[in-house]
C-alpha positions in Angstrom: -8.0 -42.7 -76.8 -4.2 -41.9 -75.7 -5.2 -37.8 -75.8 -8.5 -39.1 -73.8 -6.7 -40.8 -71.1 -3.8 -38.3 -70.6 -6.7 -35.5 -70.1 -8.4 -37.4 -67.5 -4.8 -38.0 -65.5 -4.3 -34.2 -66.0 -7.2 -33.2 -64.8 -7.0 -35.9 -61.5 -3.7 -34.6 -61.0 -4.7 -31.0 -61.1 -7.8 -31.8 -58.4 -5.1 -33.7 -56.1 -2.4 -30.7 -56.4 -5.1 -27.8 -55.2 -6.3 -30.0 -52.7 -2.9 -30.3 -51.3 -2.5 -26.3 -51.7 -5.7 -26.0 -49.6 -4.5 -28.4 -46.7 -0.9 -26.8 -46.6 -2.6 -23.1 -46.4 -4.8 -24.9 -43.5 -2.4 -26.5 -41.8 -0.3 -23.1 -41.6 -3.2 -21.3 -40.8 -3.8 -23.9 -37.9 -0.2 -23.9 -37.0 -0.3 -19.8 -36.6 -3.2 -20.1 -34.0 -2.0 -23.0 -32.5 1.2 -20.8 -31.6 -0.2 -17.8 -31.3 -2.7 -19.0 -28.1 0.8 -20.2 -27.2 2.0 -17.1 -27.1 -0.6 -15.8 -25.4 -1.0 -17.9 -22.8 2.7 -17.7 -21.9 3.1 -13.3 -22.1 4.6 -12.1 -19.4 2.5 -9.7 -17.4 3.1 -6.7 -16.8 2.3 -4.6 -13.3 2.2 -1.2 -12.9 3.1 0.2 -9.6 2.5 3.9 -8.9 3.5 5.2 -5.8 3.1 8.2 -3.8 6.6 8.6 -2.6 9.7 6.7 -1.4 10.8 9.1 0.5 9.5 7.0 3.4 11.7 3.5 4.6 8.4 1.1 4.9 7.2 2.2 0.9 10.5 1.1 -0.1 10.2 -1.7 1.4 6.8 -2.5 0.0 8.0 -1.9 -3.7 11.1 -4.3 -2.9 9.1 -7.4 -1.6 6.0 -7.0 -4.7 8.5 -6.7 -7.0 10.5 -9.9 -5.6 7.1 -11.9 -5.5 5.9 -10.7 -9.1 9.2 -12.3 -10.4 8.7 -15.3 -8.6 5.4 -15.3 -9.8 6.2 -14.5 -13.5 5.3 -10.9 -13.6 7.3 -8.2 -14.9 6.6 -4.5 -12.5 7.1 -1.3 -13.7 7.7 1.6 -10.8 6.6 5.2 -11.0 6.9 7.1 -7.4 5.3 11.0 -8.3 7.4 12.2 -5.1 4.4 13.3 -3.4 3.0 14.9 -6.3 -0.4 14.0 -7.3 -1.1 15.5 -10.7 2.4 13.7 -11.4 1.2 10.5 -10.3 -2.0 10.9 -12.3 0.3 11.8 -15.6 2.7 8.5 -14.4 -0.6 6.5 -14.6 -1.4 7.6 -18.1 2.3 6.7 -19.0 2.0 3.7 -17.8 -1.7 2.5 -19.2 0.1 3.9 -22.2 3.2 1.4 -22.2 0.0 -1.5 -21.9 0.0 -2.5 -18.4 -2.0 -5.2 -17.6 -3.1 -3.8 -14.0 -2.3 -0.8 -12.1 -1.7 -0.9 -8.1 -1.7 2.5 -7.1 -0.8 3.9 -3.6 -2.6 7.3 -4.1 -1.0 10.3 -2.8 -4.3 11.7 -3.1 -7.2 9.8 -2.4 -10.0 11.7 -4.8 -7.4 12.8 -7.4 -6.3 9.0 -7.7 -10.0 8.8 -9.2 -9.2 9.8 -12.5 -6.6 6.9 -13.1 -9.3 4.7 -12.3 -11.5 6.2 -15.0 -8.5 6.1 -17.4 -7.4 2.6 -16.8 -11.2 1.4 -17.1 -11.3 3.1 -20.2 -8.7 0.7 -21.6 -9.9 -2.1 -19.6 -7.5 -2.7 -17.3 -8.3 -3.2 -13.3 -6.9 -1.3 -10.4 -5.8 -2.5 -6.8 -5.6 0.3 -4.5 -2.9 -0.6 -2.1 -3.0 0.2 1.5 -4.8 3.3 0.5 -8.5 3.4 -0.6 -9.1 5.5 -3.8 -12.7 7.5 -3.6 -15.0 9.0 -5.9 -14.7 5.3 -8.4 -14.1 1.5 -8.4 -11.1 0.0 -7.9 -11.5 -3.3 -8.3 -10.1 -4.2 -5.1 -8.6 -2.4 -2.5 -6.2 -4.5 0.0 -4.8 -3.2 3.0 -4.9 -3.3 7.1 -7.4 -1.8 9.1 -6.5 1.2 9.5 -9.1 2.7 11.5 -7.9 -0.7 13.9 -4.7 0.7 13.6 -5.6 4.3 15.2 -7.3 2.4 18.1 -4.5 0.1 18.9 -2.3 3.5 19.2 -4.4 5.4 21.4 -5.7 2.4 23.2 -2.1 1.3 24.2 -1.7 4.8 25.4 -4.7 5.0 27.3 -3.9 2.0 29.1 0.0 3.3 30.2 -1.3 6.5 31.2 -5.2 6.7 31.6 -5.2 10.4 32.7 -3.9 13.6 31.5 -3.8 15.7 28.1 -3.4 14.1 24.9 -2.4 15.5 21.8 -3.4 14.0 18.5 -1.1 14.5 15.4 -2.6 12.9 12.4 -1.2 12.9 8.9 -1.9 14.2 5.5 -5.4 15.7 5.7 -5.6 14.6 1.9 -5.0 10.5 2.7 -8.1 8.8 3.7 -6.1 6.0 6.0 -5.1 9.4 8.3 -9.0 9.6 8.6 -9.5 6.2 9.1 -7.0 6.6 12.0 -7.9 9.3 13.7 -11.5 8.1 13.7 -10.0 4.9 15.3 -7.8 7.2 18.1 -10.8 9.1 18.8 -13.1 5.6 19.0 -10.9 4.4 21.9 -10.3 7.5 23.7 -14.0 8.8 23.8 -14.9 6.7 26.8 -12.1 8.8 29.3 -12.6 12.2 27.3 -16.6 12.0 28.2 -15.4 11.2 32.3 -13.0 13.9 32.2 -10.1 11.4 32.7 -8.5 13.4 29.0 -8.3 16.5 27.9 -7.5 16.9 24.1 -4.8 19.9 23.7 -5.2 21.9 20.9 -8.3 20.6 19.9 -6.9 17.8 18.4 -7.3 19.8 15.0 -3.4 19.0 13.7 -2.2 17.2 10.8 1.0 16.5 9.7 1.0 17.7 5.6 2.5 15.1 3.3 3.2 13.3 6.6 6.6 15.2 6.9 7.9 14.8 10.3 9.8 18.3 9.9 5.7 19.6 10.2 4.9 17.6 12.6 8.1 18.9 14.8 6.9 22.3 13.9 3.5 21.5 14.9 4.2 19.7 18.3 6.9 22.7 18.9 3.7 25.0 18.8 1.6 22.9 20.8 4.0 22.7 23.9 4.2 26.3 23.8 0.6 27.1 23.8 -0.2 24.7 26.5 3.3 25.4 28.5 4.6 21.7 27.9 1.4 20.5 30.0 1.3 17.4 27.9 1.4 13.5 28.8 0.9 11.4 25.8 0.9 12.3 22.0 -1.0 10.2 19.9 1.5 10.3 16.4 0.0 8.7 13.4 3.1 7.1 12.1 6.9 6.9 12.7 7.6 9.5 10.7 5.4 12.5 12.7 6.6 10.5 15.9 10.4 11.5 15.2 9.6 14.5 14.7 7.3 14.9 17.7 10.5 12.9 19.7 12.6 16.1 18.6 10.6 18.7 19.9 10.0 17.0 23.7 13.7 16.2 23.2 13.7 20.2 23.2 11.9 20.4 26.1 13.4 17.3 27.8 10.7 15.7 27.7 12.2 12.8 25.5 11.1 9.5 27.7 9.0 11.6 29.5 5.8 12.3 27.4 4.0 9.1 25.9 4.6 8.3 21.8 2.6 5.9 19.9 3.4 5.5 15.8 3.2 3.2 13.2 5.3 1.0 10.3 8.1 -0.3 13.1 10.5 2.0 11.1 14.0 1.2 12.4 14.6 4.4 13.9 11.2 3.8 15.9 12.2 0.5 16.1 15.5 2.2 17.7 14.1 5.0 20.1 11.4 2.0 21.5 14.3 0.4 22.5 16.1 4.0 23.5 12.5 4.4 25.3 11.9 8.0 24.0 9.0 6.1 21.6 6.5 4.5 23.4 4.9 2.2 20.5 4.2 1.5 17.0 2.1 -0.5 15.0 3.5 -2.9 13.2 1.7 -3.5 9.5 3.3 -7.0 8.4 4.6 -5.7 5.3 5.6 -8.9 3.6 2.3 -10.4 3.8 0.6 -7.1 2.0 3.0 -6.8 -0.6 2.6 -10.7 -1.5 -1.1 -10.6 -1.3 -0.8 -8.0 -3.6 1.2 -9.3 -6.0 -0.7 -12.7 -6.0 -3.9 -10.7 -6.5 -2.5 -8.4 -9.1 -1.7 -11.5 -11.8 -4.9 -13.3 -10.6 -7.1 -10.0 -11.8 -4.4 -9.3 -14.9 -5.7 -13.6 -15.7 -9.0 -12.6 -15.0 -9.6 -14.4 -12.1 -12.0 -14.0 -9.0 -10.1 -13.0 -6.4 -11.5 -15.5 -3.2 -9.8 -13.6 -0.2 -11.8 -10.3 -0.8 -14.2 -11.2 1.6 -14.8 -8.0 3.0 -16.5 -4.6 1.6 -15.2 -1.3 2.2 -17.0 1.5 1.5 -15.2 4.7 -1.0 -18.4 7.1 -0.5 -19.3 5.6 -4.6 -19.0 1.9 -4.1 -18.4 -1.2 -2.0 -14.9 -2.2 -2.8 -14.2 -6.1 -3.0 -11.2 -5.9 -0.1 -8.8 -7.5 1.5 -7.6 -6.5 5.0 -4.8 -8.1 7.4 -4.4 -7.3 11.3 -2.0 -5.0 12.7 -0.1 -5.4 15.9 0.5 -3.5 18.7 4.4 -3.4 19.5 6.6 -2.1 22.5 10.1 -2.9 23.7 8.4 -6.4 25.3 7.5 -7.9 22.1 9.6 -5.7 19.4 12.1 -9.2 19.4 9.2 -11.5 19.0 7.1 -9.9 16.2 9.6 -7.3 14.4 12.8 -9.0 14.6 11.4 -12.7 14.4 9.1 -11.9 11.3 12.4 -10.6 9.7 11.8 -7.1 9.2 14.9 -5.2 10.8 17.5 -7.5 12.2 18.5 -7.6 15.9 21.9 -6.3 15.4 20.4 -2.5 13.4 17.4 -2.4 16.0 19.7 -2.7 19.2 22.7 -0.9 17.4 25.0 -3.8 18.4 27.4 -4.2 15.3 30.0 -1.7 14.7 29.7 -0.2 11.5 
């Protein structure tokens, strides 16, 4: 009866003691997933930012505000700048899909060759944001940027209105960047209406473009153009700051600094400078702040997998419609450089009128 008893309590004790195995192993195995989501839901992400070059002031200033709104956002950004190389930017792009990126925002040096690193990053299933430059020949998954075709009207339209007769000579950028397409398409938009009355004559044919938008080719250039046309010109229609300083230093040559019309773009602070000087006649000022934090917002809503509501608008890459976002640029001269340049931050009033010692 005892041996009876004690076999029954052995055996209850035995059922009780692999139960309460199986709910510790369940309880750890609910613990690990429980932290684990945790985890999860709380990694860091991580951007990467491949850039064309920073050899010009307004990309460094772009990399400087996304960077300072991914933090604040929670994001951690890798930089690669392929110095105006783009097989090097395509081989920075593998690197960096390879250190597991979450998404890539590429500023394409070359706008079909940037293709392939949307192909590669698909591939691993991460999403691109082509930024302030539209990548062809694929889909990006969003493309955010100004319009820049708006931007090449604003130029030669605020030229056309200071000086509605006379020869114009349009210097666009690197043949190989769709926004210097977009632009001159824009320049040629607002001029067309004088060109067809005769009221402008395009010098040169208007067939120049400034490679890897180096203003030492565009001073070369514009230096060519004077002589073939024996300084006969009035306004010059420069794509960006960049070609317009080096456009200023071949009229400044000729003394013709002040003389001949300049439009640009960015609001560089040396353009900001020589508007003020009056040998630059314009810019175009791109708000930088408010691209690089739209970009940084959208690049950790698309790493979250989220829908991004601002890409309203479509812009076609000759493949797709791209999901896009675009802001408004703004015309600026020495009348409203204080109000929109100065006042939104961008340069400060004591480096654009060269008021503090160094």
């Amino acid at each position: 009866m005892k041996c009876l008893i004690d076999r029954k309590v052995y055996k209850r004790c035995k059922t009780f003691n692999n139960a309460m195995v199986y709910l510790a192993a369940l309880l750890i195995c609910c613990t690990i997933i429980f932290f684990g989501y945790a985890d999860s839901s709380k990694k860091k992400i991580k951007i990467g930012l491949s850039m064309d070059s920073l050899r010009v002031e307004r990309w460094r200033k772009d990399r400087d505000i996304f960077i300072e709104e991914a933090k604040k956002l929670g994001a951690e950004v890798i930089v690669q700048s392929a110095d105006g190389d783009e097989r090097r930017q395509n081989q920075q792009a593998e690197n960096l899909i390879t250190q597991g990126v979450d998404i890539l925002v590429v500023i394409p040096k070359d706008s079909v060759a940037a293709a392939q690193i949307v192909k590669s990053a698909h591939e691993e299933g991460i999403k691109v944001i082509a930024y302030d430059r539209l990548i062809k020949e694929s889909n990006p998954d969003l493309y955010i940027s100004f319009d820049n075709e708006k931007v090449g009207y604003l130029q030669a339209e605020y030229l056309l209105r200071k000086k509605p007769k006379g020869n114009y000579f349009l210097l666009g950028g690197a043949p190989s960047d769709n926004n210097a397409q977009l632009l001159r398409e824009g320049q040629l938009r607002a001029l067309k209406p004088a060109i067809d009355k005769g009221d402008i004559k395009l010098v040169a044919e208007g067939k120049h473009w400034a490679v890897n938008w180096d203003p030492n080719d565009a001073l070369e250039k514009t230096e060519q153009v004077l002589t073939q046309v024996n300084n006969q010109i009035d306004a010059v229609v420069a794509s960006n700051d960049g070609t317009a300083g080096g456009v200023i230093q071949a009229l400044e040559g000729q003394n013709l600094a002040g003389k001949v019309l300049v439009s640009g773009q960015d609001a560089e602070l040396a353009a900001c400078q020589r508007i003020v000087k009056g040998t630059q006649t314009m810019t175009v000022y791109k708000p930088i702040r408010s691209i690089a934090k739209e970009a940084a917002h959208a690049a950790v809503a698309l790493a979250k997998g989220e829908k991004i509501e601002k890409a309203k608008q479509k812009v076609n890459n000759g493949k797709v419609d791209v999901p896009s976002i675009l802001l408004t640029p703004i015309q600026v001269d020495k009348d409203n450089l204080d109000e929109v340049v100065i006042k939104d931050g961008f340069h400060s009033r004591d480096k654009v009128y060269q008021t503090k010692k160094p």
